[in-house]
N, C-alpha and C positions, 0 to 999 in steps of 0.2 A: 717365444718359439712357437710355430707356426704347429698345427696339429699330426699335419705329414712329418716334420722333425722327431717329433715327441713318439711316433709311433716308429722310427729309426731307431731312436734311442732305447724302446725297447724292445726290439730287434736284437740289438746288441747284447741282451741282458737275458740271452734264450741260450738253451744249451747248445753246444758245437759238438758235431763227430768229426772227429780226424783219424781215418781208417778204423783201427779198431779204441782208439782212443778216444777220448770225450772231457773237452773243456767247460764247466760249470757256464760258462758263456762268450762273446766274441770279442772281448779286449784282449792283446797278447801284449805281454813284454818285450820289444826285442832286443837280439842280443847286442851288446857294445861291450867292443874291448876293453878290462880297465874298469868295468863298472858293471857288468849284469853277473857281481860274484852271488857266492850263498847268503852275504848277508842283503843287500839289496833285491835280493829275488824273496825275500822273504818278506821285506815289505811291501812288495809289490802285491805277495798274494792274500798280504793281510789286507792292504784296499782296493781288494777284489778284483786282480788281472785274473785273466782263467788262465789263458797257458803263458808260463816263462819257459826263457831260454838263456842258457849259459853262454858267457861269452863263449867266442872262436878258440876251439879247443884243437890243436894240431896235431892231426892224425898221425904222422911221423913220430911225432915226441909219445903219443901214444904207445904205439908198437915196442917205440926204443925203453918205454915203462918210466919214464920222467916224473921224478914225486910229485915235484910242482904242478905240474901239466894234469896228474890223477888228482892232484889236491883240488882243483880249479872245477872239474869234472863233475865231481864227487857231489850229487846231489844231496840235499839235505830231508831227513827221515819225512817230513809232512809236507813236502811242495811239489807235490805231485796233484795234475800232470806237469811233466816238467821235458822240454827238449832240449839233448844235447847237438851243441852246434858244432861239426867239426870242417875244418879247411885242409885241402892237400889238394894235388893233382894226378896223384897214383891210384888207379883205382884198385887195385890190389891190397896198396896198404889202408887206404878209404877204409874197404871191407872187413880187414880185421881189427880198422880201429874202431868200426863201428861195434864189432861183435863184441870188441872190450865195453864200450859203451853202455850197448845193454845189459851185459852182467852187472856193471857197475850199478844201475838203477834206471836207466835213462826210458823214458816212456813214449818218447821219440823218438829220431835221430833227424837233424836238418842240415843239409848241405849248404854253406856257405858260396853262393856264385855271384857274390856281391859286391864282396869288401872292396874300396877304392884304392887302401891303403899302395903306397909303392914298393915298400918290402913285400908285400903279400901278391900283388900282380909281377912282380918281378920273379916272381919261385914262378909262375906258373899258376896260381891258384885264386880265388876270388873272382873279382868279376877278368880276372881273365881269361876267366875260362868260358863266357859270354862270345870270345871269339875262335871256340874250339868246340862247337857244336856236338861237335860226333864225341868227342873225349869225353864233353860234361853228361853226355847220353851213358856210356861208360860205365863213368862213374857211378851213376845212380843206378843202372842194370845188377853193376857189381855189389854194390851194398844192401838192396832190394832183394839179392837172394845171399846174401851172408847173415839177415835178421830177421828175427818174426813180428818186429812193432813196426809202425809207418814210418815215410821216407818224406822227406819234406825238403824242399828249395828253397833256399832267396837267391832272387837276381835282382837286375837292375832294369831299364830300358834300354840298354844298349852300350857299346863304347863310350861313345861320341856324337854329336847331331848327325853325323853323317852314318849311321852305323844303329840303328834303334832297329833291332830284331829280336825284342821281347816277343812279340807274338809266336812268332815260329820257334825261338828258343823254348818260349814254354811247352808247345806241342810236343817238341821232341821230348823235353821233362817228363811229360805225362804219359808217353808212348815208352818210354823207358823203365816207367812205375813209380814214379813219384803219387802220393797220394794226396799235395797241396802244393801251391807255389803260393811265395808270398813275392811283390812285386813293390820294391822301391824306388817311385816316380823320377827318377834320377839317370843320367847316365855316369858311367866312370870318371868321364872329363868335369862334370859337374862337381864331384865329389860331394858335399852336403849344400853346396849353392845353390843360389834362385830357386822358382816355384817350383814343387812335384806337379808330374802333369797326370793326374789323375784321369782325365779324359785314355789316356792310352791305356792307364791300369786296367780301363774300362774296357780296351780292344782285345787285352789277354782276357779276361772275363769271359765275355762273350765267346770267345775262340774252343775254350777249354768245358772240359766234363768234370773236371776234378774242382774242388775249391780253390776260388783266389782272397790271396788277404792283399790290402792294401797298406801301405806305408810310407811313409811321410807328409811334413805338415797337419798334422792332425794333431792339437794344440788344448783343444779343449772340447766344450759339448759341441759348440757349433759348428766347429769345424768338423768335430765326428758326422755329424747328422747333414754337412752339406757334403763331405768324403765320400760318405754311402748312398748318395743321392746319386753325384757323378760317377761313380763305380761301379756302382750296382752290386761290389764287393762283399763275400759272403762272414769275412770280419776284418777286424782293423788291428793292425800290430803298432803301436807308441814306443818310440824310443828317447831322442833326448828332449821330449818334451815332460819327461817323467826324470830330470834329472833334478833334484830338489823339491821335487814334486811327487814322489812316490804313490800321492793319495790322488793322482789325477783319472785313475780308472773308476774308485769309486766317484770321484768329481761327477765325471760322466754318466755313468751309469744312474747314479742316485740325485743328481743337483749339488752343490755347492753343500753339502753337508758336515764338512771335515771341520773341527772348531779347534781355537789357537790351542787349545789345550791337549788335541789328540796331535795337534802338528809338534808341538817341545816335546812330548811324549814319542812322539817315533821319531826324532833326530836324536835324544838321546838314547833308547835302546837302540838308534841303527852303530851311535859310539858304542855302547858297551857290545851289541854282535861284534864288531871290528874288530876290536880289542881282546876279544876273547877267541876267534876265530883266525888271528895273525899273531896275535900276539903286541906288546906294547911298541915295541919298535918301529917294525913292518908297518905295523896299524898306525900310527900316528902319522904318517907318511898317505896312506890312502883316505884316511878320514878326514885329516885336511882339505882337500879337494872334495869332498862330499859336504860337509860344514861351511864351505863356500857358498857351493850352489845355493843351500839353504837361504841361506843369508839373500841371495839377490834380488833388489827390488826392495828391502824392510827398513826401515830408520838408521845411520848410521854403519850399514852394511860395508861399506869402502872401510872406515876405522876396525871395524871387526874383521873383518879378513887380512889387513897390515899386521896384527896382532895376531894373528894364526900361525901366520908364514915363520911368528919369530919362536914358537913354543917349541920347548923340545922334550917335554915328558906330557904324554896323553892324559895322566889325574890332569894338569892344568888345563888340557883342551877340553877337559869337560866342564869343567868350573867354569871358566870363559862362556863355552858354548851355552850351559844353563844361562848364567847371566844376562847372555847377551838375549837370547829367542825369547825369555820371559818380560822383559824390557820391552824388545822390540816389535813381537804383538801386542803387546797392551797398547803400544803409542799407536803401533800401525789401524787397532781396532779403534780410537780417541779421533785418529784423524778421518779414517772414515767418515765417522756419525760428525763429528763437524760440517765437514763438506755437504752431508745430506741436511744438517741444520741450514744451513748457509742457503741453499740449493734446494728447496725438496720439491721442483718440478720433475717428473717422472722419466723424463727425458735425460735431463744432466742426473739422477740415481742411477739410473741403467747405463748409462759412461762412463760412472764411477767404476761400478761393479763388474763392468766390461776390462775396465783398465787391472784394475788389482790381481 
């Protein structure tokens, strides 16, 4: 990595103000439905994300005091700072579910104007609201003065190709009192497809007084350090690039530091969070799908996840899951250094290590 990269990367690794909040530095978590609960947000900030975010929390279900929905909420006592993410289209109820928000603990609040999902643009809410300028202004007016911590966005680039009015969407954001917009390189029609166009993340940037974060494609160091090059973005938010990959903030931040030993070590405390946090049932249902990810890419990974799918009491998903991660870094680390024996022109090492 070239010297301009290296001096990005620690850029990254500088304290953030967000209003009156402050991120120990500029990696974020963001939020995914289904997955940025209390126990993943807490590994994330064990490998050093500065700010997480909860999944899409629904203002509606809010108000209506839904235990689930407060359960989901419900920041956990050291993961601060921590933002909670809510979606509606009422800015009325917005406001009071923000107000719930911050009592609860919340050290943000970030407005969803993103989600692609079709039940979610179908209410009205997410990035559909990308075509309701004045409504999503609204909204943020209305919650900006119902709390006293900051106001935060995500959007998208727009509808559709035909329809990219990130730039002026964020204007009115910021003209509204939002204290950050975070911008995912994508439009609605896209959904999670083809490349983020960070060049344009680049045109809100530029447009705006307030911070922009960028989002998507941002994979590992290099992609961090060429994201912030074309952005000019004042941090980076990482979402399912950090999905079995928990330790990819510090990845970034510090070099390739995580060793197989801290990685079995945090899949299995992220089972017993699960398990203790849901309970055996519930939990054995969502730690599945988390013990997957793990898995992808390691020795043998296809026969371990067949074998997931059939467990039905979580003691055996942990047995399994030891078994299997203790196994299959040690071959995975065997076949490395083979390759490097076999290979050790400095060209094909750095392909390796690219690849892994």
């Amino acid at each position: 990595m070239d010297e301009n990269n290296v001096d990005k990367i620690k850029f990254l690794d500088t304290p953030f103000q967000i209003g009156e909040a402050e991120s120990p530095n500029r990696l974020m978590l963001a939020p995914m439905a289904g997955i940025t609960d209390a126990p993943f947000r807490a590994l994330a900030r064990r490998f050093r994300a500065g700010l997480v975010v909860t999944e899409m929390i629904s203002a509606q279900a809010v108000v209506y005091k839904n235990r689930k929905t407060l359960k989901m909420a419900q920041p956990w006592r050291d993961e601060h700072p921590v933002a909670i993410q809510l979606f509606g289209h009422d800015p009325g109820i917005m406001a009071r579910a923000a107000m719930e928000m911050e009592s609860l603990g919340a050290d943000l609040i970030d407005i969803n104007m993103g989600c692609p999902q079709r039940k979610i643009v179908k209410a009205g809410s997410g990035a559909a609201l990308m075509k309701e300028p004045g409504l999503a202004a609204n909204i943020v007016e209305s919650v900006r003065q119902a709390v006293t911590i900051p106001v935060t966005v995500k959007i998208r680039l727009g509808w559709d190709d035909s329809s990219h009015n990130c730039v002026e969407f964020a204007r009115q954001m910021e003209r509204a009192g939002a204290c950050l917009v975070v911008v995912h390189g994508r439009t609605r029609s896209q959904m999670f497809s083809g490349r983020a166009d960070w060049k344009e993340i680049r045109s809100v940037k530029e447009a705006l007084k307030i911070p922009v974060v960028a989002n998507g494609d941002v994979t590992d160091i290099r992609s961090a350090a060429a994201c912030l090059k074309t952005t000019g973005a004042d941090a980076l938010m990482i979402g399912r690039a950090s999905l079995g990959r928990p330790w990819i903030f510090q990845e970034i931040l510090e070099g390739d530091t995580v060793t197989p030993e801290e990685k079995i070590r945090c899949i299995l405390d992220h089972l017993g969070m699960i398990e203790e946090h849901y309970g055996p049932v519930t939990g054995l249902i969502l730690a599945k799908k988390h013990v997957c990810w793990y898995s992808q890419g390691l020795p043998h990974g296809a026969k371990f996840r067949q074998q997931v799918h059939r467990l039905t009491e979580f003691s055996r998903l942990k047995e399994l899951t030891a078994h299997f991660f203790e196994r299959a870094y040690d071959q995975s680390v065997l076949h490395s250094l083979s390759i490097s024996m076999l290979d050790n022109s400095a060209s094909a090492v750095s392909s390796c290590l690219s690849a892994s």
